[in-house]
N, C-alpha and C positions, 0 to 999 in steps of 0.2 A: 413457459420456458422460452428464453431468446433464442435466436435461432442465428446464423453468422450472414449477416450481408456483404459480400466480398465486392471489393473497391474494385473500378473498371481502371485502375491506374495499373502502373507495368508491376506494382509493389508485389503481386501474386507469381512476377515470375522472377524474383530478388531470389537464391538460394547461396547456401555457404561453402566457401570451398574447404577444407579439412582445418585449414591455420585462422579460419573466420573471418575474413574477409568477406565482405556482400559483393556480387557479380550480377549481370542483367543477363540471362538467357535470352532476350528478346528484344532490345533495342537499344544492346550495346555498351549502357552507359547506366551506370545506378543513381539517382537521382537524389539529390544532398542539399543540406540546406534550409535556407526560408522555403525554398520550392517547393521541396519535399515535405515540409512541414504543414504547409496549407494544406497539399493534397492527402496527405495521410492520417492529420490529425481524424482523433475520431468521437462522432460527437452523440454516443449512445450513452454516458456516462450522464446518470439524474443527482441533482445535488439535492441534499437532500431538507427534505422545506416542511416547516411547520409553524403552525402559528405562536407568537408570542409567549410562553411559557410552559408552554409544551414540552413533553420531558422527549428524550430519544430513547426510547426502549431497546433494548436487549437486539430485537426483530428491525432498528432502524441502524444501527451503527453493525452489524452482524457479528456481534458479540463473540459468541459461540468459534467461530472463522479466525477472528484478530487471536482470539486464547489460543486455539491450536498452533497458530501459527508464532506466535512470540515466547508462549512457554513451550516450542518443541526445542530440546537439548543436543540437537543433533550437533555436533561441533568439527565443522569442515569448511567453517569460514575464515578466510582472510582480511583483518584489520587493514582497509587500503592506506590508511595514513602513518601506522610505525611496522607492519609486514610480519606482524605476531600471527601466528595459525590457531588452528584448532578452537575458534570462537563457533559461539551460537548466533543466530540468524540476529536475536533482539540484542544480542553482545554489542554487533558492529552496527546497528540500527543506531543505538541508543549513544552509543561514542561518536559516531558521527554529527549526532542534535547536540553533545554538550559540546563537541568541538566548535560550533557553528559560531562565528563572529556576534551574531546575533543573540546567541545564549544568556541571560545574565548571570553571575557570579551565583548568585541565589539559585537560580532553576540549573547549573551546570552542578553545583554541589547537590542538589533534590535528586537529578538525574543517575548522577554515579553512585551515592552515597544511599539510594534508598531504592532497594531495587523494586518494591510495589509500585513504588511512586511513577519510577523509570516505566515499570512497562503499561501502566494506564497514561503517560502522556504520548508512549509511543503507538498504542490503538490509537487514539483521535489524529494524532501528524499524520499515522498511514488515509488515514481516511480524507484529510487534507491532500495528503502528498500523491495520491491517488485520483483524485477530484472528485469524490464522492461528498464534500463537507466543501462548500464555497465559505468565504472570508464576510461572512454576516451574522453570524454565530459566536456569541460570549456565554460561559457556563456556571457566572456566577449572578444572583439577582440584582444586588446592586451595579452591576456595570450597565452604563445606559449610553449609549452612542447613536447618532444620527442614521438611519437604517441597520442599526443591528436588533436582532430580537435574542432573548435569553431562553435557555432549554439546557433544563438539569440534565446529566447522564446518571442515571442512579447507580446501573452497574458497574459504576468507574468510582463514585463519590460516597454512595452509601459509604462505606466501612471503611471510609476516611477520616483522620481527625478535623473536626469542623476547626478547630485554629491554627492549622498547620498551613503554610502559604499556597498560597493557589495554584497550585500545579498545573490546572489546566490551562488555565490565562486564558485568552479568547482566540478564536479563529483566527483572525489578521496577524497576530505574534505568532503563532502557531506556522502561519505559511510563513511570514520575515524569519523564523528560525532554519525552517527547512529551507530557504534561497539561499540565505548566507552558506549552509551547507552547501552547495553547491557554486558559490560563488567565490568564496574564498583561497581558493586556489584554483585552479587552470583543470577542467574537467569538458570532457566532452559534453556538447549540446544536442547531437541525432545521432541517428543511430546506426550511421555511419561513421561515423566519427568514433564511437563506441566500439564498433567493431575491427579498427583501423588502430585501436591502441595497444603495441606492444608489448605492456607488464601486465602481470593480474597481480590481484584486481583492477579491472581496469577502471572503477572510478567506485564512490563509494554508493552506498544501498538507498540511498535517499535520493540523490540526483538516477541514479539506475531505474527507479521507480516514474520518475518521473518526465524520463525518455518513453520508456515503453508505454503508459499511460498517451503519451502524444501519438506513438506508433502503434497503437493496437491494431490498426486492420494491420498491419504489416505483421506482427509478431503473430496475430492470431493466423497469419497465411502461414506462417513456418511455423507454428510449434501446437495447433489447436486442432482436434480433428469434429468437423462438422457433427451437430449442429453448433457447437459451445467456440465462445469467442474471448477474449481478453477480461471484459468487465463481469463476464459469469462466476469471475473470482470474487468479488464483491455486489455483484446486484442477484446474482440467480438462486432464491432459495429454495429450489426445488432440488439442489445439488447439496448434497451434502456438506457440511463445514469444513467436518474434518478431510476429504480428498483435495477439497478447493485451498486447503492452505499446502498441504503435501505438494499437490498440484504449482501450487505459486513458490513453494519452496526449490522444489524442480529448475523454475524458471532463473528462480533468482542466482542460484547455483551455473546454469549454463553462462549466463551473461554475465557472471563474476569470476569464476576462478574455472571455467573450459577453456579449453581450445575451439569448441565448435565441432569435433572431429566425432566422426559416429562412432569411437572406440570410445570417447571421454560420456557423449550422449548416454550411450549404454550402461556405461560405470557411473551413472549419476547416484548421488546415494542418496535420494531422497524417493528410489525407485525406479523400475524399469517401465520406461515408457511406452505406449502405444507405436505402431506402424514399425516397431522391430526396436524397438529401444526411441527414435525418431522424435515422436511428440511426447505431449508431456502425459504424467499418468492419467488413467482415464476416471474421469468424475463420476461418484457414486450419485444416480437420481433416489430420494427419497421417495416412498407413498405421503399420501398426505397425511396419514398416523403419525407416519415419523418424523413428518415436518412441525406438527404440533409439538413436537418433543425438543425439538431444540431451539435457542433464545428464549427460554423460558422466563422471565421475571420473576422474584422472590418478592415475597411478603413486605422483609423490611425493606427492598430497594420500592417498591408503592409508593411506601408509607411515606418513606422517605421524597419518593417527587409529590405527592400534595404538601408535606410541608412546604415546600421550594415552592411550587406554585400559589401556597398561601403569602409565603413572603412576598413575593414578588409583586401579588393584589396590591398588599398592605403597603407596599412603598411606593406604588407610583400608580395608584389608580385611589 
C-alpha cells in the first residue's frame, strides 16, 4: 500500500476559506505559478511500461475503477461550455474531448453518437490525462513510429467491431485531443488560479484533472486522510475500485460546482466524507481474496490479445 509523503513546502499549510479561495496560514502568501508548479508537481505517478506487444490487462489500465467511475449515473454535473445541469460525470468528460479543437469530424461524431465508443476512449484519455499512460503508446498493430511500442487493450477492443474506425488512435492524439481541451479557450492553469475563478464550473473535467494531477501533494494535503494520497486513485490496488472512483467522483464534484464551504463539503452527493464531511470518503482496503476478484480478464478478451500479438509478429518481425 502507498503511504502519503507530505512535501516540506508551505502547500501543507494552503487551507480554504468558505468562498474557496486558497490562503497561507504560514507565510503569508500562497504560492502561484511556474513556482508553485515545480515545487508541487508530484512525481509518484508510474507510466505505465511494457514490452512491445504486450497487451494491458484489465489489472494495468485499472479497469474495474475507469467502469465505476464513467458508468456511474449520478447527474449533478454542470456542462462548463453551454451551463446545462444535471449531467453525468462521463456526460461532460466526453463533451468536453469532442469539443476539443484537436477532435476530428470522425472521432467528434464516434464520441457523441456512439456511447460505447464514447466511454472506452474516455477510460484510456483518463489514464493519459491523469499521467498514468505517457505518449509512446499506439493500440493498433499496424501503427509503427519511431519510439512507440503497440499494446492491445482487450477489455476496451475485444467486443469491438474490427472494421469500425479506430477509436482509440494512439497515445500522442490522445494527449493533442485532451490539450486542445484545455487550450481552446482561456482556462485556468494552477490551482490557484482554479480556485480564484468566479463561475462554476469553473473549468471543464479534463483540464480540472490535470491540474490536480500536477498538485497532488497539495490536494492530497486538503482532501486525503493519511496513509492514501492523490495517485491511490489510480495506482493502489489494494483499495477497492469501487470507493476509489466514489472517492474521485467526491473530488471532482468539490472542484467543479462547490463553493469550498463545509456546508457544500457535507452536501457532496457522492457521500459524506471523512473528518466530519471534510475529506473525501474513506477507501475500502480489500484482503487479497478480494483483490484477486477484480480486474479479472475474460476468456474472449485472451484470446483476443494472442491474436493481436500474433499479428503484430506477422507484420514486422
Amino acid at each position: 500500500m502507498y503511504t502519503s509523503h507530505r512535501s516540506s513546502s508551505s502547500s501543507r499549510h494552503h487551507r480554504h476559506h468558505a468562498n474557496g479561495n486558497t490562503i497561507s496560514t504560514k507565510n503569508g502568501s500562497a504560492r502561484t505559478g511556474a513556482r508553485s508548479q515545480t515545487l508541487l508537481i508530484n512525481s509518484k505517478i508510474r507510466h505505465i511500461k511494457k514490452k512491445d506487444g504486450e497487451p494491458l490487462w484489465r489489472k494495468d489500465i485499472q479497469y474495474d475503477f475507469l467502469k465505476k467511475l464513467f458508468y456511474d449515473e449520478t447527474r449533478v454535473f454542470t456542462n462548463s461550455y453551454d451551463g446545462t445541469p444535471n449531467h453525468t460525470y462521463s456526460e461532460i468528460y466526453i463533451d468536453a474531448m469532442a469539443r476539443s479543437s484537436k477532435s476530428s469530424r470522425v472521432l467528434r461524431e464516434k464520441l457523441l453518437g456512439d456511447r460505447q465508443a464514447g466511454l472506452n476512449i474516455a477510460m484510456v484519455c483518463l489514464l493519459v490525462n491523469i499521467g498514468r499512460m505517457n505518449t509512446t503508446l499506439n493500440f493498433f498493430p499496424e501503427m509503427r513510429a519511431q519510439l512507440r511500442t503497440y499494446h492491445p487493450i482487450p477489455s476496451l477492443q475485444t467486443y469491438s467491431d474490427p472494421t469500425a474506425y479506430k477509436q482509440l488512435q494512439d497515445a500522442p492524439r490522445l494527449k493533442s485531443i485532451l490539450k486542445g481541451a484545455c487550450e481552446d479557450r482561456p482556462e485556468p492553469s494552477t490551482l490557484d488560479q482554479l480556485l480564484l475563478q468566479p463561475r462554476l464550473p469553473r473549468t471543464n473535467p479534463i483540464n480540472l484533472v490535470f491540474i490536480l494531477a500536477t498538485y497532488a501533494r497539495r490536494v492530497t494535503d486538503l482532501f486525503f486522510v493519511e496513509p492514501f494520497e492523490f495517485y491511490d486513485f489510480i495506482m493502489n490496488t489494494s483499495v477497492s475500485s469501487e470507493s476509489r472512483a466514489k472517492a474521485f467522483l467526491w473530488l471532482m464534484w468539490v472542484y467543479l460546482e462547490s463553493d469550498l464551504s463545509p456546508e457544500q463539503l457535507r452536501a457532496n452527493p457522492f457521500g459524506y466524507g471523512q473528518e466530519g464531511g471534510m475529506k473525501i470518503p474513506a477507501f475500502v482496503t480489500l484482503s487479497p481474496e478480494d483483490i484477486e476478484k477484480e480486474n479479472v480478464d475474460t476468456d474472449p478478451e485472451k484470446e483476443f490479445a494472442e491474436r493481436m500479438i500474433q499479428e503484430r509478429k506477422r507484420m514486422y518481425h
